[in-house]
C-alpha positions as CSV (number, residue, x, y, z in Angstrom):
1,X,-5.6,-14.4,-27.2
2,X,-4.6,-12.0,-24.3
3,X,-1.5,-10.5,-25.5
4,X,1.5,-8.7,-22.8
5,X,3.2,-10.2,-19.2
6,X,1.1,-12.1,-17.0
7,X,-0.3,-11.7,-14.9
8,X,-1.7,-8.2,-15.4
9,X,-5.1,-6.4,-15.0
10,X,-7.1,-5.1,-17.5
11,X,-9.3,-1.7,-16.3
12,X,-12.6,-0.8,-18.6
13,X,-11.9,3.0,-17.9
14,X,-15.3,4.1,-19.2
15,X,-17.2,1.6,-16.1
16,X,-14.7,2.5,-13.4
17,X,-16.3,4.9,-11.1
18,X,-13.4,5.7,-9.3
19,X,-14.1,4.8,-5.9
20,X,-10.2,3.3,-5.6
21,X,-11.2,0.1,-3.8
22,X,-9.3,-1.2,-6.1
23,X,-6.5,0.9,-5.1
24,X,-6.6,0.5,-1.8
25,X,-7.0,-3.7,-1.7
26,X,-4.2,-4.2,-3.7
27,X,-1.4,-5.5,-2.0
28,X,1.3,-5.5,-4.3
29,X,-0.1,-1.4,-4.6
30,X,0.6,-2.3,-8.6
31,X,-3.0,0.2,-9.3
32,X,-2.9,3.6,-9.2
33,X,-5.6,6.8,-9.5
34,X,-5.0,8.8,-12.7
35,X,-6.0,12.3,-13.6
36,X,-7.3,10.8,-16.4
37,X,-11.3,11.3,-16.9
38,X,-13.6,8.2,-18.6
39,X,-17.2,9.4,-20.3
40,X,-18.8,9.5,-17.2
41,X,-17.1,12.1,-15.6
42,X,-14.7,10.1,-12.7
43,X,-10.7,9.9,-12.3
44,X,-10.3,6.4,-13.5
45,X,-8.0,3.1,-11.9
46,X,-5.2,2.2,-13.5
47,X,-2.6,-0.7,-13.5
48,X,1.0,0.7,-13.8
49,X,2.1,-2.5,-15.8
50,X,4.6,-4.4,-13.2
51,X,4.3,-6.1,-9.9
52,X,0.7,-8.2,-10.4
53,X,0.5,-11.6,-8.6
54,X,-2.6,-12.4,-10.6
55,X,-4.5,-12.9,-6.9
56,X,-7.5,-11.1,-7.8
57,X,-8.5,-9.0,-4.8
58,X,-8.6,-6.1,-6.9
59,X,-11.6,-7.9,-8.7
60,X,-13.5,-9.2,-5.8
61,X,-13.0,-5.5,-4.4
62,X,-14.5,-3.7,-7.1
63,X,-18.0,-2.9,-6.8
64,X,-18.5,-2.5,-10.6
65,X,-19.4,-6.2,-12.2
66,X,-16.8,-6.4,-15.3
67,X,-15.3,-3.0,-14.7
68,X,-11.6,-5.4,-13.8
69,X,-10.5,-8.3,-15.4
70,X,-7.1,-10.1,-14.3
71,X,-5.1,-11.9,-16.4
72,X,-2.9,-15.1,-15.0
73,X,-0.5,-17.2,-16.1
């Protein structure tokens, strides 16, 4: 059961890769870059908890299969 407000997104930190397509597709701009550094080495995506719509884009942007999952309503 997915637990929290939905819609939301879910970022695996330790398969993001940082390359903030993510970021950048969002419209709502609800995804930020962190300082924050996963097991591979890059700054990592993250959602900042408010504002998703549950559209998506930020999945279809990401070039990293699984890396994003979105949670809707």
């Amino acid at each position: 059961m997915v637990e929290g407000k939905l819609p939301r997104v879910e970022i695996e930190r330790d398969q993001c890769k940082g390359c903030e397509l993510c970021v950048r597709e969002c419209p709502k701009k609800c995804l930020i870059m962190t300082d924050e550094i996963n097991q591979l080495g890059y700054t990592i995506a993250k959602y900042t908890g408010e504002n998703c719509t549950g559209c998506a884009i930020c999945f279809y942007a990401c070039p990293e299969p699984g890396t994003i999952t979105v949670y809707k309503k």
